[in-house]
Structures are given as structure tokens and as C-alpha cells.
C-alpha positions as CSV (number, residue, x, y, z in Angstrom):
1,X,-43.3,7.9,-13.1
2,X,-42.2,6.3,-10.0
3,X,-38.3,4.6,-10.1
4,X,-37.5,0.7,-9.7
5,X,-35.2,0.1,-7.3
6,X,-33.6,-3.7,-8.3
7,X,-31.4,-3.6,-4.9
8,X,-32.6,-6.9,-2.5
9,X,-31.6,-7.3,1.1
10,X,-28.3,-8.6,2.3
11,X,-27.3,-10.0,5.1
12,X,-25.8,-6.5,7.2
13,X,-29.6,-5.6,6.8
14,X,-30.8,-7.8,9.2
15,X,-31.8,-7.7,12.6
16,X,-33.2,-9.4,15.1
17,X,-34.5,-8.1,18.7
18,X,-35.4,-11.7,20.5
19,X,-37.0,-10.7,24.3
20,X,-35.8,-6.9,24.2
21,X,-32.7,-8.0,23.3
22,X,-30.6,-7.0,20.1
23,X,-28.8,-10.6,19.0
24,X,-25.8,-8.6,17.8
25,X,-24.1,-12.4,16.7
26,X,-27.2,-13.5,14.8
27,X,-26.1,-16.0,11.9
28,X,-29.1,-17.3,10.8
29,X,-32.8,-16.6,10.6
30,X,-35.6,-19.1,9.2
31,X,-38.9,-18.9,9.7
32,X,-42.0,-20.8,8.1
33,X,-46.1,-20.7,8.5
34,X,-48.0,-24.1,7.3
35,X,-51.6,-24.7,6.9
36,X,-52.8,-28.3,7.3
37,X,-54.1,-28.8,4.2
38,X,-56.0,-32.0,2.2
39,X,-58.3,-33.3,-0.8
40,X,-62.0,-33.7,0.1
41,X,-63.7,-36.1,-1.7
42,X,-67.1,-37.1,-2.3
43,X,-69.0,-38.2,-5.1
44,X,-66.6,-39.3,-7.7
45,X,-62.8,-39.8,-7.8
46,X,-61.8,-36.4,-7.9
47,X,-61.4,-34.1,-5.6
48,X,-64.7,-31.6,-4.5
49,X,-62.0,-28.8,-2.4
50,X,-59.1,-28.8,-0.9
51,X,-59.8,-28.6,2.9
52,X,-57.6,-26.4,5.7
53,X,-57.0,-27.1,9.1
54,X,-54.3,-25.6,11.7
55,X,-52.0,-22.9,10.8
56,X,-48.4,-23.7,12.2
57,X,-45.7,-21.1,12.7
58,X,-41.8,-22.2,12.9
59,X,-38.5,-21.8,12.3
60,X,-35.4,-21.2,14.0
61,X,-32.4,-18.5,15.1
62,X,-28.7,-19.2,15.0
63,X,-26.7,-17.4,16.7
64,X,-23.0,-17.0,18.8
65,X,-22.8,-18.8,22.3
66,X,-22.6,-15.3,24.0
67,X,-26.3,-14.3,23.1
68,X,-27.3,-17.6,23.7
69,X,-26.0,-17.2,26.8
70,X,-27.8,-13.4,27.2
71,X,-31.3,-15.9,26.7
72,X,-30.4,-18.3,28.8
73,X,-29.7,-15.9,32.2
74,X,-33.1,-14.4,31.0
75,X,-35.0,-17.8,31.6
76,X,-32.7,-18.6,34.8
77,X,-30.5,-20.9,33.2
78,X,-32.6,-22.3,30.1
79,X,-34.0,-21.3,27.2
80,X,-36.9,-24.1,27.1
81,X,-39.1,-21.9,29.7
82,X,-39.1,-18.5,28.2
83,X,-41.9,-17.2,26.3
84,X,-41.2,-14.4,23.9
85,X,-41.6,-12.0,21.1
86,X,-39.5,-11.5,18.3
87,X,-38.4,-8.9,15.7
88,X,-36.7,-10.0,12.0
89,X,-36.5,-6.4,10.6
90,X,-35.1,-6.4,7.0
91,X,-33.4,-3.1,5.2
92,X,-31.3,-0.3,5.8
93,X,-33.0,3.1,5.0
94,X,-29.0,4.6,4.8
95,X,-28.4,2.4,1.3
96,X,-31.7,3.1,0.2
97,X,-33.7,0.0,1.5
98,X,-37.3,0.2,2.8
99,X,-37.7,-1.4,6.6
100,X,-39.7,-4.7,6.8
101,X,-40.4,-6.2,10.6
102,X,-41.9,-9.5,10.7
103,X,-42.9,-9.8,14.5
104,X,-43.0,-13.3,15.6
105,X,-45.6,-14.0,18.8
106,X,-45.1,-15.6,21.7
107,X,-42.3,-17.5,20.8
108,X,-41.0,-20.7,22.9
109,X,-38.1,-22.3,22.3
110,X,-38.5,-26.3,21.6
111,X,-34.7,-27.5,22.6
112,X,-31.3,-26.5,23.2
113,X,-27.9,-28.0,22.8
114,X,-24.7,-27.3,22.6
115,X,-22.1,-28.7,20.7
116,X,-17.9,-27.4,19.8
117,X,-15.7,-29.2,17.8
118,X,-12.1,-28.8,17.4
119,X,-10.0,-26.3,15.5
120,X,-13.6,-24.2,15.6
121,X,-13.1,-20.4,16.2
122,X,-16.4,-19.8,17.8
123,X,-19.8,-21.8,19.3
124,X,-22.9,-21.4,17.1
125,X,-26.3,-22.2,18.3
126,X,-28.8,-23.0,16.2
127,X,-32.0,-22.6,18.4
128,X,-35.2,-23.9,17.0
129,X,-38.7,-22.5,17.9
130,X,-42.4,-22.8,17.6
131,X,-44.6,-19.5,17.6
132,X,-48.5,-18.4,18.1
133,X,-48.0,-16.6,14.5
134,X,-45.6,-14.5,12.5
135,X,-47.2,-11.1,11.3
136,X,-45.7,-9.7,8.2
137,X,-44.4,-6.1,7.9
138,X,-46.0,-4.8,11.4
């Protein structure tokens, strides 16, 4: 009989390669795919389907200002031109975890700002994105 394993992933299980580049400060990772969806209706006041339209891919990386900064020499000063794939690989074979890597295409970044308030001990970016699609455990 094969075993249950109950363990989930934490957070020192992730990583993220963003243009070739392992983002050794990543902080955050979100990611989302929508479909367009709606109620069709015909004859009656009901519903006949449910109708689907676009797929959308989204989400967004936060990381420290030095990585950010790693992206931004890559696009010649700014993120908003570069054009991308990403890795999110989840688990740590060494404590037992199986690897997951989501692969996120052409990725292009939708804005950038910065932003440092007093008494803070580092810059975090939060970097938002849009994507051609996200393809699960590649």
C-alpha cells in the first residue's frame, strides 16, 4: 500500500527563476487564470448554458529592490518592455517534497513603482504582471 505524506509546502520551498534569473529576495508569488464566463438564455427565464469566452492569465511577484533592480538593467532601465518567462517551482525533494514548476509564458510586466517609508529596513516591490498562460506542473 502506498504511504500518505500530510507534509504541504512552505515558504523556503519556493522558487522563482523570472528571465534566467533566480529572484533570491522573492517575498511573494500570486498567480491567477480566469475564463470569461456568462448565462445564455433563450427560451424561458432560466438559463440554457453557461457560455466561455477569453482565458486571462495574472498575478504578480514581490520581491527586494536589488532584484528589481537585476530586471530593470535587463530591460535597459524598465521593467515595462521586457517580455519573459517564468518559473514558480514548489518542494524540496531533501525534506521529502515532490517538485511542482508552474511555467508562466511570455510574461510582461503592466507597471512599476517604487515606494520607501521611514523606519523601513528594506524596499519591497510588488510587480504586477499579465501572461499568455500559466502551464501547471511542466
Amino acid at each position: 500500500m502506498a504511504g500518505f505524506d500530510s507534509r504541504d509546502y512552505e515558504w523556503g520551498d519556493i522558487t522563482l527563476i523570472a528571465g534566467g534569473h533566480d529572484v533570491l529576495s522573492v517575498r511573494g508569488v500570486k498567480h491567477a487564470a480566469k475564463a470569461e464566463k456568462e448565462p445564455v438564455y433563450g427560451k424561458g427565464r432560466k438559463p440554457l448554458y453557461i457560455g466561455t469566452g477569453n482565458f486571462s492569465y495574472e498575478g504578480s511577484f514581490t520581491m527586494l529592490k536589488k532584484d528589481y533592480d537585476v530586471l530593470c538593467d535587463a530591460g535597459n532601465g524598465s521593467i515595462l518592455g521586457l517580455v519573459m518567462d517564468a518559473l514558480v517551482g514548489y518542494g524540496n525533494p531533501s525534506t521529502g517534497n515532490a517538485n511542482r514548476t508552474n511555467r508562466i509564458v511570455s510574461l510582461q510586466f503592466t507597471e512599476e513603482n517604487e515606494e520607501m517609508k521611514q523606519g523601513d529596513k528594506f524596499q519591497e516591490m510588488e510587480l504586477s504582471w499579465i501572461a499568455i498562460d500559466i502551464l501547471k506542473n511542466v
